[in-house]
N, C-alpha and C positions, 0 to 999 in steps of 0.2 A: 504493500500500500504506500502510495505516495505521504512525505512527512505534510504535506496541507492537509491531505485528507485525516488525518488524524486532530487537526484543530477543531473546536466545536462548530457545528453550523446550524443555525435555529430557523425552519422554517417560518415563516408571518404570513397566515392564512388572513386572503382578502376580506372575509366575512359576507355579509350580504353589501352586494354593491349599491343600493339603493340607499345607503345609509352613510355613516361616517366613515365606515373603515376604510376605504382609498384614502381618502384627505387623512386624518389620523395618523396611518402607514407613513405617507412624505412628510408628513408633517416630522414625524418621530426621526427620520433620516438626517434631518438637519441637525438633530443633536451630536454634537459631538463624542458622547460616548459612545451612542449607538453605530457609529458610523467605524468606531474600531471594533466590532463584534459583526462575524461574517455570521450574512442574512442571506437568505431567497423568498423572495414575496410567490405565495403560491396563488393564483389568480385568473388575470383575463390582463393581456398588456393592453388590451386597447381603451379598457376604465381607468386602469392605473396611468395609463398616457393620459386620457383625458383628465385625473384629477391632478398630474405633475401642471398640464398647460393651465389649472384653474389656479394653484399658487403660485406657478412660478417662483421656485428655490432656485433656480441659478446655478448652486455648490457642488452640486451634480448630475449627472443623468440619468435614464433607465437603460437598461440594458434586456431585451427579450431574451428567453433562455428556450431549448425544450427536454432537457435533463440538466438535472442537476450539475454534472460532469463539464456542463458548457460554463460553470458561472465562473464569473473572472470577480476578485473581493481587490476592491479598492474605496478609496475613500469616496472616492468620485464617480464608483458605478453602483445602483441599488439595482441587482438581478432580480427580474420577473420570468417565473416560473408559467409561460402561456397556456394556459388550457383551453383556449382560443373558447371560452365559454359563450359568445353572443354571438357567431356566426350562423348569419341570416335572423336575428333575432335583435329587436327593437330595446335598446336599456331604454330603463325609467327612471329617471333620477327621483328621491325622495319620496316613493310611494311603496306600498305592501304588494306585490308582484310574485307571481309566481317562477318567474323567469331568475331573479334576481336568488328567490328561494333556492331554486336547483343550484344557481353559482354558487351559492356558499356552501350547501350540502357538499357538492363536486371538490370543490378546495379543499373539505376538513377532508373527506374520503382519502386522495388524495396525498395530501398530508401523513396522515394514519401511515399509510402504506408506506410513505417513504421513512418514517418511523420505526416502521416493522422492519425494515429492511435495512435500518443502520445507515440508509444513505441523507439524511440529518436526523441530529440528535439531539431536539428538543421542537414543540411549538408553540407558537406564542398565537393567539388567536383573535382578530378583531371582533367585533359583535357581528352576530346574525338576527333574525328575527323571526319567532315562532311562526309566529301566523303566517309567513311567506314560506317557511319551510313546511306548512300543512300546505297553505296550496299547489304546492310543489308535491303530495303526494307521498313527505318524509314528516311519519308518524312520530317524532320525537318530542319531548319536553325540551331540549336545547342540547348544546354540545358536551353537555356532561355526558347525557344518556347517548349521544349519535357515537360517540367514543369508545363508551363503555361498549354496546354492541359490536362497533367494528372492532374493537379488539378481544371481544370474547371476554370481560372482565365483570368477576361477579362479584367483588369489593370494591364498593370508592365510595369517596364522598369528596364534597366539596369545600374548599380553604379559602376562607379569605384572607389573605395577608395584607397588614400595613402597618410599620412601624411603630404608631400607636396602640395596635389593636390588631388581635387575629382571632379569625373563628372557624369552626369547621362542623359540620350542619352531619344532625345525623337523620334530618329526613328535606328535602327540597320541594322539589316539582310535584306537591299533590297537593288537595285539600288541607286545610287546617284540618279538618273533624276525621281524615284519614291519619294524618300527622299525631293526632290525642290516641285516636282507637287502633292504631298499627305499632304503637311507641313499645319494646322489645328489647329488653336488658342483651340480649345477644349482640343484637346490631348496635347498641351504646358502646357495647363493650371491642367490637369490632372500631367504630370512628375513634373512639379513642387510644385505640393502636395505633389507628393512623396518624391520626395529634401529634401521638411521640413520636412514632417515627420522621414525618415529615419534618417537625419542629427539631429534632435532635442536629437534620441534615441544614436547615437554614440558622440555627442559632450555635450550632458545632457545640452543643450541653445538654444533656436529660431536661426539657420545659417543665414547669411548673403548671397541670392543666385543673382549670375549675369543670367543672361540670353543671350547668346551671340545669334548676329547676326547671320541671314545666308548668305550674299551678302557682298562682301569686305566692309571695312569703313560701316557694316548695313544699306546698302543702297543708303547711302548721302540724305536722303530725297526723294528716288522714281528713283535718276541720276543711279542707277547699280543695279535696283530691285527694286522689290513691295511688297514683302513677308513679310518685314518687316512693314509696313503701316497698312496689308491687316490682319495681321492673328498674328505677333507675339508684336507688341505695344498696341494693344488689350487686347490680354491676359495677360498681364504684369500688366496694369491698372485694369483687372478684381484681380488679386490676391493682387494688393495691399489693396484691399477695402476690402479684405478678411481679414487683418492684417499680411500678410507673407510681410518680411524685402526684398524685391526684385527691383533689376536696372537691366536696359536694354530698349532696346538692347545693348549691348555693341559688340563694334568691335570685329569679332576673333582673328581679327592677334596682339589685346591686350589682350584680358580678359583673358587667363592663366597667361599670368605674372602679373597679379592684383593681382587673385587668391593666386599664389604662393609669393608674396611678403607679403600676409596678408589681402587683402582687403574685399576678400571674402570667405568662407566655404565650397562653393558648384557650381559649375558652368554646367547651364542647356545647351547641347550640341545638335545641331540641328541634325547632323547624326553621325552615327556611326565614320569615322575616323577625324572629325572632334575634337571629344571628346578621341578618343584612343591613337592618334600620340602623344599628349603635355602630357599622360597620362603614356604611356609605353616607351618615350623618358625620363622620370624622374624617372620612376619606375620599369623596367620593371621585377625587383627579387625579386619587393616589394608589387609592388600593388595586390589590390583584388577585383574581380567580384563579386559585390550582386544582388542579385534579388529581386526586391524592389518591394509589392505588395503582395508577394504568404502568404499562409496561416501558410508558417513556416517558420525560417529563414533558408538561402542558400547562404553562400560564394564557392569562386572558386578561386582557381589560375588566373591567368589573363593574360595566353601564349597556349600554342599550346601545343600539344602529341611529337614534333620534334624529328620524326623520324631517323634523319641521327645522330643524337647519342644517342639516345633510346639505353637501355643495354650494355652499355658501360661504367656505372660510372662516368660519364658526366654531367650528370643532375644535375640544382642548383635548389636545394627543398624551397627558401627564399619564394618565393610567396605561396608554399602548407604549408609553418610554420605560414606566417600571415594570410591566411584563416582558418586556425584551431584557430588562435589566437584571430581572430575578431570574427570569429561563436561562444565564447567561453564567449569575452567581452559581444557578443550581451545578448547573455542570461541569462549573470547574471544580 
């Protein structure tokens, strides 16, 4: 193997093109960090040309690829990886499209594979959008789940990291009242493996994880819920015996500000917006979606495609800078 190819190289999936992640992408090229960490935008070069000619950066150019094997890593060329996605086919700027949906499905797909196959070794992932990716005919909750399938992975969850504040969700993409009646000392005790391990690999120390209740005050001892008695003080006591540094339950409407005051590293989050609100209220230009479990590393931006100023030059790229940044720490 050639000594380059053994450098890291992080793919950056387009995401849905109808949204931010073009402009975000260039936008993030211009930083000067990023620009020393060899990239391949996986995508469509003829949206990614169009959003270079919408900022005009100047500092460098694109470069169309059609393997990997072709990209040339300078400061001065950002490689796009063509999947010549919209031939014969009309883009829509700023709208829920189904056309748009299949590009971003196509790009993570894509990705994945080049993943599996060692030909890069990380990906960093712009926003897609649900509802474009149903009408497109891809049955998914989003790219946690579009991942997990194509890699065949039947643990994960998802991380939000940001220097303030990290969390990792042990139920996401369903109902709240699925999220209450499916809650399962296995599966706690499963994300909080993952806690450690993840956090051990970003903070190079055994983390400090709270585990937060799911019922106001965790409970009161049985007076506002059972969940906690039944399925999450269990699995707490199982993981300590395992040697992982873990309390709980701890109250929700405390354990972020524990967290963020120092007390803790990691904070194990019962659903989805229970762990995202204290998460994208402190971060929301900073933080980053990991996908904790899969068989390569996978950060994300940690906001939406947001359409209503898509192509406009609007877009703050701060969270696609720090997912190139953390995909970047991770693997060295």
């Amino acid at each position: 193997m050639p000594e380059n190819r053994k450098i890291p190289l992080i793919g950056v999936t387009m995401g849905d093109p109808s949204g931010i992640g073009p402009e975000i992408i260039i936008k993030s090229f211009e930083n000067e960090q990023i620009r020393n960490i060899r990239l391949v935008v996986i995508g469509d070069f003829s949206v990614m040309n169009e959003a270079y000619d919408l900022l005009k950066p100047g500092s460098f150019g694109l470069q169309p690829v059609y393997s990997v094997g072709d990209c040339t890593y300078s400061k001065n060329i950002l490689n796009v990886l063509d999947l010549k996605l919209f031939e014969g086919l009309q883009f829509q700027r700023g709208t829920v499209n189904a056309s748009s949906g299949a590009a971003a499905f196509e790009c993570l797909k894509k990705a994945a594979e080049l993943a599996l196959n060692h030909e890069i070794h990380a990906i960093a992932t712009a926003p897609l959008n649900k509802e474009a990716l149903h009408l497109a005919g891809h049955k998914y909750a989003g790219h946690t789940e579009i991942l997990a399938g194509l890699t065949g992975t039947e643990d994960y969850a998802m991380l939000l990291y940001d220097r303030k504040l990290s969390v990792i969700h042990v139920s996401t993409h369903i109902s709240l009242l699925e999220a209450v009646t499916g809650l399962r000392r296995e599966r706690i005790e499963k994300v909080t493996e993952l806690a450690d391990g993840s956090m051990k690999r970003l903070l190079g120390k055994s983390p400090r994880i709270a585990v937060a209740g799911l019922n106001p005050h965790s409970g009161e001892n049985g007076l506002f819920g059972d969940e906690e008695i039944r399925e999450i003080i269990p699995a707490i006591k199982n993981m300590k015996l395992k040697g992982l540094n873990v309390d709980g339950p701890v109250s929700p409407d405390t354990v972020f500000l524990k967290a963020v005051n120092g007390m803790y590293d990691v904070v194990v989050a019962m659903y989805h917006d229970q762990g995202h609100i204290p998460l994208k209220l402190l971060g929301f230009n900073t933080g980053v979606n990991i996908t904790v479990g899969l068989p390569f590393i996978r950060t994300s931006v940690d906001h939406g495609t947001a359409f209503e100023i898509a192509w406009q030059k609007k877009a703050n790229e701060g969270s696609m800078v720090e997912a190139i940044k953390l995909a970047h720490k991770l693997l060295r």
